[in-house]
NULUMFI-378933 format. One line per field, with one value per residue (C-alpha): x, y, z; residue in one letter. Coordinates in pm, whole numbers, plus 50000, padded with zeros to 5 digits. Example, Ala and Ser with C-alpha at 12.3 -4.5 7.8 and 13.67 -1.06 7.14 Angstrom:
# residues 2
px <- [51230,51367]
py <- [49550,49894]
pz <- [50780,50714]
r <- [A,S]
END
This chain:
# residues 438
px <- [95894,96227,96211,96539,96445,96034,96225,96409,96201,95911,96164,96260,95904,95768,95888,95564,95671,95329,95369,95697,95899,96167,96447,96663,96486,96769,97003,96696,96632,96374,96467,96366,96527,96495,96652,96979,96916,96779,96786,96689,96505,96524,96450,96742,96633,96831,96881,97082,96882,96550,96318,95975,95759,95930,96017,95806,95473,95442,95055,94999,95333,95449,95749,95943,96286,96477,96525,96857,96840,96886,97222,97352,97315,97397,97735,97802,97635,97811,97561,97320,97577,97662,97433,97249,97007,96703,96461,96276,95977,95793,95514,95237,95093,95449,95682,95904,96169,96366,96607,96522,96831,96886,97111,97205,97154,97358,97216,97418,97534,97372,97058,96836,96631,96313,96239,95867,95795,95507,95327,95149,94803,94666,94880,94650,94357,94218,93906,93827,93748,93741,93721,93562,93869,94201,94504,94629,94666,94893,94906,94949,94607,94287,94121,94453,94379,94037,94127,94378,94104,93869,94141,94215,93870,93818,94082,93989,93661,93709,93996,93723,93550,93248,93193,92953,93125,93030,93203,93106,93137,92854,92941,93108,93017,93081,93473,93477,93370,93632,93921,93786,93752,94107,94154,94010,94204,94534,94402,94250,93940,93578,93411,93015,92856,92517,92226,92352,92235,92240,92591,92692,92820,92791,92973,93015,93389,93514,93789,94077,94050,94380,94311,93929,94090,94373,94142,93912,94210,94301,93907,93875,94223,94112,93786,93939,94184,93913,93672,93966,94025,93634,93710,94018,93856,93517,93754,93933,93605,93537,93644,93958,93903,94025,93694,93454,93110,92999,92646,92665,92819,93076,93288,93657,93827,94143,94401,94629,94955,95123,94918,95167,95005,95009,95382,95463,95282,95456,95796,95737,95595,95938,96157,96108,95931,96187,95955,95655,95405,95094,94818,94580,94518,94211,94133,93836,93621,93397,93216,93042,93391,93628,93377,93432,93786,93846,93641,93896,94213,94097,94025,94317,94532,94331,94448,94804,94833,95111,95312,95305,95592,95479,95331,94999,94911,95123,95054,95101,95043,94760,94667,94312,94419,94104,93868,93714,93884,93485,93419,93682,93575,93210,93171,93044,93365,93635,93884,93676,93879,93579,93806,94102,94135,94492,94801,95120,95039,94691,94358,94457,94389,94814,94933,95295,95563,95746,95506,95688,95521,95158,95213,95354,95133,94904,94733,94431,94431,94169,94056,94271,94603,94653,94676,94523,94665,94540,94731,94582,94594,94652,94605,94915,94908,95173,95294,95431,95748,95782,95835,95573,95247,94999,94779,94734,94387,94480,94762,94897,94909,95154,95202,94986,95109,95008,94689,94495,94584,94715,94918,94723,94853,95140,95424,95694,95892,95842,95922,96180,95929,95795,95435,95139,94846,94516,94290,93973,93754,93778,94123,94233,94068,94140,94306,94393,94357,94670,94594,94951,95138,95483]
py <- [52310,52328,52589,52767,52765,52891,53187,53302,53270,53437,53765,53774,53775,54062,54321,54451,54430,54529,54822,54841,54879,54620,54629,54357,54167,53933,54183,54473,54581,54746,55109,54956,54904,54519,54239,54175,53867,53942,53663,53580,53244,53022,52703,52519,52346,52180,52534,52653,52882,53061,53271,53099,53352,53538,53264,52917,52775,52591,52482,52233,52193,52143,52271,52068,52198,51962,51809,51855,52266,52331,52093,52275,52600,52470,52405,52609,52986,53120,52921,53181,53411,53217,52977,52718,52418,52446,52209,52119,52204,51895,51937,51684,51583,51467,51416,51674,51814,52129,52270,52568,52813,53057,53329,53616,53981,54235,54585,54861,55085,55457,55273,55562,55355,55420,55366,55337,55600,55548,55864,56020,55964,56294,56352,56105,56257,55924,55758,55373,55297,54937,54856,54598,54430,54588,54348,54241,53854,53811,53427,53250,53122,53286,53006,53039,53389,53280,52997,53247,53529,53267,53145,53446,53572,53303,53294,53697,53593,53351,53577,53860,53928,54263,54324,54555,54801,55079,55324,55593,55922,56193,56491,56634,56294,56396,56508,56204,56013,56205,56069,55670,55763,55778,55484,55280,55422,55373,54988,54870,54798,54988,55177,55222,55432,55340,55563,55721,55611,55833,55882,55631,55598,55291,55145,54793,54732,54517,54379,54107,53955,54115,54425,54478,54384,54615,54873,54840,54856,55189,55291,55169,55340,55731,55684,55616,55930,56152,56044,56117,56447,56514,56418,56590,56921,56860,56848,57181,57367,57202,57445,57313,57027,57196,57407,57103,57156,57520,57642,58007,58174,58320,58337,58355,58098,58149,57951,57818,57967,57590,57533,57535,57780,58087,57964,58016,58351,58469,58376,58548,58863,58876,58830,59213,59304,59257,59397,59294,59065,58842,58900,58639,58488,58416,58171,58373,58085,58231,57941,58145,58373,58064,57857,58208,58237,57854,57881,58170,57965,57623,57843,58016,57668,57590,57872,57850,57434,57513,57647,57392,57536,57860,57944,58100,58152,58363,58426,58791,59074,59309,59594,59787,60152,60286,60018,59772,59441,59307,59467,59225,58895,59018,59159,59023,59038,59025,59264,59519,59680,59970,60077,60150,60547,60548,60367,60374,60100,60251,60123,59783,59594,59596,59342,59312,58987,59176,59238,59561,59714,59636,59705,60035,60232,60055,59820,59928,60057,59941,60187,60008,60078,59708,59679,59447,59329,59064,58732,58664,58407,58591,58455,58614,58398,58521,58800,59099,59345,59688,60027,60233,60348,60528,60472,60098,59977,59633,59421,59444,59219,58951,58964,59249,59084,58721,58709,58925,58741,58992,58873,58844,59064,59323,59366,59606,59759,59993,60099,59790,59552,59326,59444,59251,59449,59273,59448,59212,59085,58776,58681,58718,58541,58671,58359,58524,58792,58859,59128,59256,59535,59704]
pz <- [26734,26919,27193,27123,26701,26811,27004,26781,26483,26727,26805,26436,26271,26464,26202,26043,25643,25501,25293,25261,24961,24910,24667,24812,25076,25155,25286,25414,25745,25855,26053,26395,26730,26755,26975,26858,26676,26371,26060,25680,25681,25324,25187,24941,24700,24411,24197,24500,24844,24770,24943,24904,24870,24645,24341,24508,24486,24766,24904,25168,25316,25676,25819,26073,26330,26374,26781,26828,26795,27122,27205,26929,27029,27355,27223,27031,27064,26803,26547,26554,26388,26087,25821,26055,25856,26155,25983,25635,25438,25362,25044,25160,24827,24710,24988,24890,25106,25125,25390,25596,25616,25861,25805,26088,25922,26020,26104,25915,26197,26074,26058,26236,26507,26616,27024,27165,27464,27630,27653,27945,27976,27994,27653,27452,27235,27057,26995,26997,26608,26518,26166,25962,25836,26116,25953,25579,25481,25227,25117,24764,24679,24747,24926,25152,25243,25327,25541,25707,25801,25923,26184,26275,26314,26465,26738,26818,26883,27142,27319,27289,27577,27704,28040,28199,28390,28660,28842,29151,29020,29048,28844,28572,28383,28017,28169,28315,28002,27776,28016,28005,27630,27634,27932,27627,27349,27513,27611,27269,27356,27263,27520,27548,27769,27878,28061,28321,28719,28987,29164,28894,28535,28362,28090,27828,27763,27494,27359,27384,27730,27878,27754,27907,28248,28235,28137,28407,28679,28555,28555,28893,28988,28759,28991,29324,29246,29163,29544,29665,29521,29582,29932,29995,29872,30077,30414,30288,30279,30675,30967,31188,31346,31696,31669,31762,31747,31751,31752,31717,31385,31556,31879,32046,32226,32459,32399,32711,32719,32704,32373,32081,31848,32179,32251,31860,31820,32179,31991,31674,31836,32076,31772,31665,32009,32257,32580,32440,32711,32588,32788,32610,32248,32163,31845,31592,31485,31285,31064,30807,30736,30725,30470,30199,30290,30240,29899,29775,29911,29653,29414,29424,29458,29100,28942,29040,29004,28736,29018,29286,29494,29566,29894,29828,30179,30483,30816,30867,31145,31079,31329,31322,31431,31541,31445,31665,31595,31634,31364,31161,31379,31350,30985,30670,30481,30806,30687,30473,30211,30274,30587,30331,30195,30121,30137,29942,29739,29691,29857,29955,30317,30436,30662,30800,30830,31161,31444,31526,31203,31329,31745,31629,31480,31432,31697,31807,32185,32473,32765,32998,32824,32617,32288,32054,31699,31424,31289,30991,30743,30388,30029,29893,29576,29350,29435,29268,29448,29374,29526,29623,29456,29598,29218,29230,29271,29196,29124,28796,28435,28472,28062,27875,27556,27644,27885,28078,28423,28718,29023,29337,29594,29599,29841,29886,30202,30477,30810,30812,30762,30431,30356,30144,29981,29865,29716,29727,30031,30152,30063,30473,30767,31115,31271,31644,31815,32010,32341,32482,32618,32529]
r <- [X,X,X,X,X,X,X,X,X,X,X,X,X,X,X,X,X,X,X,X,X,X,X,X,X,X,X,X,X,X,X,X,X,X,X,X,X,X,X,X,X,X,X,X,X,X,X,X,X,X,X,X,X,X,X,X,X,X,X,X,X,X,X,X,X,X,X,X,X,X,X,X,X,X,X,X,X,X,X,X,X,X,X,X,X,X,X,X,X,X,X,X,X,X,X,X,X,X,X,X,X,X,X,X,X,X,X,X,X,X,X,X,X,X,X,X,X,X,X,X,X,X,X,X,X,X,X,X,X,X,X,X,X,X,X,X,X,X,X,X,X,X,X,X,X,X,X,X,X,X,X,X,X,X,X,X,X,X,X,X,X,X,X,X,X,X,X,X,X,X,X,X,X,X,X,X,X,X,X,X,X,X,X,X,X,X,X,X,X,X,X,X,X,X,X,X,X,X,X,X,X,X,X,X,X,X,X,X,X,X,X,X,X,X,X,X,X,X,X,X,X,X,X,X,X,X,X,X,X,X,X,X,X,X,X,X,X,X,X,X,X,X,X,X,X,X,X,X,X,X,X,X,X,X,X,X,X,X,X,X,X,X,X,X,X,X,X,X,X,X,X,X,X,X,X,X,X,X,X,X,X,X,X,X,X,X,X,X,X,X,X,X,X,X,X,X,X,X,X,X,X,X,X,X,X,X,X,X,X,X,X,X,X,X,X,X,X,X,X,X,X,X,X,X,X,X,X,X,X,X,X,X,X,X,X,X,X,X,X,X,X,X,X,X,X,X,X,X,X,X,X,X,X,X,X,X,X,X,X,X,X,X,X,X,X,X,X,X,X,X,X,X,X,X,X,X,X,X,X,X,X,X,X,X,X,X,X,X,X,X,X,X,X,X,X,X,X,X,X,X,X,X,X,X,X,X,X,X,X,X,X,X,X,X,X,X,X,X,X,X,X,X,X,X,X,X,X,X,X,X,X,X,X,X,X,X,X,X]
END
């Protein structure tokens, strides 16, 4: 066939017409958004132009463009657009010739169109079913319908291929196995798991050729995303890298003065402490606190994954009155909520944004006349604002109507500064302890 007659007759035949009910198939067009160029092919022969497989008989025939298709179309571009002769029908057992008629079909304007969107993958809920017979053959004879399925059994059988597959994933296999269920699904091909191998999960895929290898590209890209993921949460749970190898449980390091972290605490401290003077901070590395508090913080990051711009986590000023700050650096749960009688937003542990909230008041004082005060790091989460109240024990509902799910910390204002209340352990490490005098 001619090139420029196989395209378009290739664009034009890709309307699916099975089922369908017809009342004038000359002039119908199917509710689809469609290349341009859509046409009505016939055959003429001496009673005047004829669809064949509505009013012909025609078995054993061969159908022949003609060469010159492309120089016309060359010259002339319009051609598509009106009656063009592309070729003849030719009936083997007799010779017999007919014309093949194109005719350009013109889409009616408030014809409502239809337009693919690919979906998400995580939106996709399928299963891989083949069938016995997946496509209708719709020919004139019996035997020609037979011939037909044989071919195209045939052809899917040598573009079939299955390939043994494995991937590196060690738990939460049947999870993992719903979303290459899917992988599949969305590919076209069948999916078989097979006994499952330590650290790995093996799997047959099968299907048309292109298909099975697209399919195992996104496989091999799901896995690589989920190590990762693995791997990123594994280094979360590690302590900071700047507290190299520690053998005890537990123990403060001074910081130098040129070190970045004491010149940004020194700054923040000044900005509401005009006269205030470091003396030393010291870094609490404290392996077995940070491993629960860095537990709570992923946790809390799962939880909240539907909010991805909220800071969950603040850096805030907390000082320990009359309590030795080793009893924070030191104790099973750092800042014990067991220390807390009363507060006006109840029995919470209280920390401070402004410095001049915890020096003040609160700092804890050493025989020698300086003062010592906490920088924590705080799982605020989502927070809830609101004026004092000495009766909360917790944070409240977000929705009593809806769920059952409270905020995670509370915050309100006093004494000019923004205050956060938690009211569980472990939801605050004790990052520095900042000695100073005012």
């Amino acid at each position: 066939m001619d090139d420029a007659a196989c395209n378009s007759f290739a664009r034009e035949v890709v309307v699916d017409h099975r089922n369908t009910l017809v009342v004038d198939e000359d002039n119908y067009v199917m509710p689809c958004k469609l290349p341009s160029l859509k046409a009505s092919w016939k055959w003429q022969d001496t009673d005047g132009e004829c669809d064949a497989l509505n009013t012909g008989i025609l078995t054993n025939y061969q159908i022949h463009f003609y060469a010159d298709l492309k120089r016309i179309l060359i010259n002339d571009p319009n051609a598509l657009n009106k009656r063009l002769i592309c070729g003849h029908q030719l009936k083997e057992a007799s010779g017999y010739r007919r014309n093949i008629i194109r005719y350009p079909v013109v889409q009616e304007e408030d014809s409502p169109s239809v337009v693919y969107q690919p979906k998400p993958l995580d939106s996709y809920d399928l299963q891989a079913i083949t069938t016995e017979t997946a496509w209708d053959i719709t020919g004139i004879t019996n035997e020609s319908v037979k011939q037909a399925e044989a071919a195209v059994r045939k052809a899917i059988d040598m573009a079939t291929i299955s390939e043994p597959f494995s991937i590196n994933l060690s738990q939460d296999l049947e999870d993992h196995k719903e979303q290459l269920i899917k992988i599949a699904a969305q590919q076209r091909i069948e999916i078989n798991f097979e006994q499952e191998c330590s650290e790995q999960l093996r799997m047959t895929l099968k299907g048309l050729k292109a298909n099975v290898f697209e399919a195992k590209l996104k496989i091999a890209l799901y896995a690589q995303d989920i190590l990762k993921t693995h791997a990123d949460n594994a280094d979360e749970l590690r302590p900071p890298e700047e507290w190299g190898n520690q053998e005890t449980e537990c123990k403060l390091v001074e910081i130098p003065r040129d070190d970045p972290n004491f010149i940004r605490i020194e700054t923040r401290m000044k900005e509401t402490l005009d006269t205030v003077k470091i003396e030393k901070i010291e870094r609490v590395q404290n392996v077995r606190m940070w491993s629960h508090y860095a537990f709570r913080r992923r946790e809390l990051k799962k939880e909240l994954h539907l909010m991805p711009n909220l800071q969950i986590e603040m850096e805030l000023f907390h000082g320990t009155n009359n309590t030795q700050p080793s009893e924070v650096y030191n104790g099973e749960y750092g800042f014990d909520m067991t220390f807390c009688t009363s507060g006006k937003w109840g029995i919470g542990t209280y920390f401070a944004q402004k410095a001049s909230y915890s020096c003040t008041g609160f700092d804890f004082k050493l025989p020698n006349g300086k003062r010592q005060v906490f920088l924590a790091q705080v799982l605020t989460g989502d927070v809830y604002d609101c004026p004092s109240d000495p009766s909360l024990r917790r944070p409240p509902k977000k929705n009593e109507s809806v769920s059952g799910r409270r905020y995670n910390s509370v915050s309100g204002d006093t004494r000019g500064s923004k205050v956060y209340i938690v009211y569980e352990n472990r939801l605050a490490y004790p990052a520095y302890l900042i000695t100073f005098t005012c």
